[in-house]
C-alpha positions in Angstrom: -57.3 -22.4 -12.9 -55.4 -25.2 -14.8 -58.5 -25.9 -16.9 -59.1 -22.2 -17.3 -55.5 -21.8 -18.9 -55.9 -25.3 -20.8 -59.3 -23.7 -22.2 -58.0 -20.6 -23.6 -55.1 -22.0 -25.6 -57.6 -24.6 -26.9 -59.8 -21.4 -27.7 -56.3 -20.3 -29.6 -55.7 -23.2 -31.5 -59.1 -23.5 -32.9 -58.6 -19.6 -34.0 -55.6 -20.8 -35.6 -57.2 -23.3 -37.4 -60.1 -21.3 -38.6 -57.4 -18.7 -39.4 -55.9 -20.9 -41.8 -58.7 -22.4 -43.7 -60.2 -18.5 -44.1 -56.5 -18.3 -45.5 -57.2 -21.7 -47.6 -60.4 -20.5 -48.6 -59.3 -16.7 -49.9 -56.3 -18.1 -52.1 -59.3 -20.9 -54.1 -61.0 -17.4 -54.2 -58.2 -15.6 -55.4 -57.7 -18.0 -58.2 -60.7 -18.8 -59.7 -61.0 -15.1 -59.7 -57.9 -15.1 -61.7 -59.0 -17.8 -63.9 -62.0 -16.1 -64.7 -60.3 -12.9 -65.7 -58.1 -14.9 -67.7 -60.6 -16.5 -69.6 -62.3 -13.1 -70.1 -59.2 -11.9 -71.5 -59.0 -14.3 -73.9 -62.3 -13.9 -75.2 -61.6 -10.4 -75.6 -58.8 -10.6 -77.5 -61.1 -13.0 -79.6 -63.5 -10.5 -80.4 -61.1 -7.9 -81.0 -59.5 -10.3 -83.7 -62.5 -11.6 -85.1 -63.6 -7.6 -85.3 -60.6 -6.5 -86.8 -60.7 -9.5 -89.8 -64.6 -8.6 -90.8 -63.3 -4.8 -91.4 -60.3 -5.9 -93.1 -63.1 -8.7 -95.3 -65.7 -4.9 -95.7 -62.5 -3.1 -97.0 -61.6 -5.8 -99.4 -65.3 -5.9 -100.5 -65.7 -2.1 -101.2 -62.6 -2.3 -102.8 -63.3 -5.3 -105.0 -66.9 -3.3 -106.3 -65.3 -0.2 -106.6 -62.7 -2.1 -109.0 -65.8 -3.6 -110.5 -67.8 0.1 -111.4 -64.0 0.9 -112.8 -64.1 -1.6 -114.9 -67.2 -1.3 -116.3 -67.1 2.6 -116.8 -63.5 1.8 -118.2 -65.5 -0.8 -120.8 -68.0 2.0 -121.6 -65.3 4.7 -122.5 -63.8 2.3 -124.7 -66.7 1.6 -126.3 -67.8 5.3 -126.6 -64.4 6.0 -127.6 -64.1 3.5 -130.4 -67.4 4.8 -131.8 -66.2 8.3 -131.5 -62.9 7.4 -133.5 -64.7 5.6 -136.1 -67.3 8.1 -136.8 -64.2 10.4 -137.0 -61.8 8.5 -138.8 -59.1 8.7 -136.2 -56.6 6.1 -135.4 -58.5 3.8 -132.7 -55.5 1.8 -131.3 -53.1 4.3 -129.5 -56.1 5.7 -128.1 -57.5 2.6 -126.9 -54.0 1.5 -125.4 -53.9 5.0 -124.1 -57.4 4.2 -122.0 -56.0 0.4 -121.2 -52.5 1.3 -119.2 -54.5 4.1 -117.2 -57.2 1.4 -116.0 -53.8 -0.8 -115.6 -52.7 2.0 -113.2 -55.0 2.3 -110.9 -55.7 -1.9 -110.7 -51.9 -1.6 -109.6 -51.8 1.4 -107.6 -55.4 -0.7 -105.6 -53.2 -4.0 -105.2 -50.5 -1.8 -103.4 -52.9 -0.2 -101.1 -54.6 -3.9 -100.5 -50.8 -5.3 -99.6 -51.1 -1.8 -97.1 -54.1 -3.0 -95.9 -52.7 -6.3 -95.3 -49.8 -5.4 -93.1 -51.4 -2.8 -91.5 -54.0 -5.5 -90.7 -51.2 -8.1 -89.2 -49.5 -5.4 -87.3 -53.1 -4.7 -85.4 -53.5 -8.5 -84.9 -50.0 -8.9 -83.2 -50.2 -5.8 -81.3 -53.3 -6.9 -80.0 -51.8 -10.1 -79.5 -48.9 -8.7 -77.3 -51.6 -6.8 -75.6 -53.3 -9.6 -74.4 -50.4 -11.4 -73.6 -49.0 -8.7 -70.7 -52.6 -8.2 -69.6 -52.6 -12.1 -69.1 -49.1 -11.9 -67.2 -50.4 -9.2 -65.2 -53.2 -11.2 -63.8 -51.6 -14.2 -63.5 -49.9 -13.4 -61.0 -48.6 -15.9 -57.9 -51.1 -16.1 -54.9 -50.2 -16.9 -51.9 -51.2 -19.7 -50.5 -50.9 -20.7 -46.6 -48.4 -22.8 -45.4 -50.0 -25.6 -42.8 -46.6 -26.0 -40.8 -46.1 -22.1 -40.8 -49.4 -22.0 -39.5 -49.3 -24.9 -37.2 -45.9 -23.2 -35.7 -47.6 -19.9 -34.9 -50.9 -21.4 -33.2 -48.5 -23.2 -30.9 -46.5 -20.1 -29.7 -49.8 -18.5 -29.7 -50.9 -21.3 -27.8 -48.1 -21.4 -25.3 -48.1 -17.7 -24.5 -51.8 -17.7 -24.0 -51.3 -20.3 -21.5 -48.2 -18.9 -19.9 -50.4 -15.1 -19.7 -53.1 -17.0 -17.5 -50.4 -19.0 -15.7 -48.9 -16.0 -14.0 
């Protein structure tokens, strides 16, 4: 009977120990898990950066040619107008200045909507920064680990009433 008892809290202790390195073995899990969704994260936020700069680069380039076809249909007025004004007799130069502080207009009225653009363009990139950030916090969150004396502890009493059960 003694070796009956002695058997099944040795069977107890060994489920204690197995118990605990499954425990061991599900935190390592839990944080590589948790590493890997960080590191996705990151590259997400990456992408979403690296996305948001090549539309803010297309918008400066669309912008930039349509300043270029206003300049040259700005030239061509200019030139039909100071034709026109010759062939007429008519005094070129408050026409001409006329034509020069309306292109001057809308170059400044297009470097206010660019400096729009701009902030509009740092706003997205920190929101998406602070984004990241409390997605990162929410994953990285404490696991818990097991504790080898807690464990060692709680296969002994195990232990002890296993053996005290078969003793009586």
């Amino acid at each position: 009977m003694c070796n009956a008892k002695a058997g099944m809290a040795a069977l107890v202790s060994v489920q204690g120990a197995l118990d605990f390195f499954g425990q061991q073995q599900q935190a390592k899990a839990q944080q590589a898990a948790q590493a890997r969704d960080i590191a996705l994260e990151r590259q997400r936020l990456g992408r979403e950066q690296t996305g948001q700069l090549l539309q803010k680069f297309q918008q400066e380039e669309s912008e930039a040619r349509k300043m270029e076809q206003l300049a040259l249909e700005q030239r061509a007025r200019e030139a039909t107008g100071v034709v026109a004004m010759g062939e007429a007799g008519v005094e070129q130069e408050a026409t001409q200045q006329a034509l020069i502080a309306d292109y001057g207009r809308v170059r400044a009225a297009a470097a206010r909507q660019k400096q729009y653009r701009d902030i509009g363009y740092g706003l997205a990139t920190e929101e998406a920064g602070y984004r990241s950030q409390q997605e990162i916090a929410r994953l990285d969150r404490q696991v818990q680990r097991p504790n080898l004396a807690l464990s060692l502890m709680e296969t002994g009493v195990k232990a002890a009433r296993t053996y005290r059960e078969f003793a009586s």
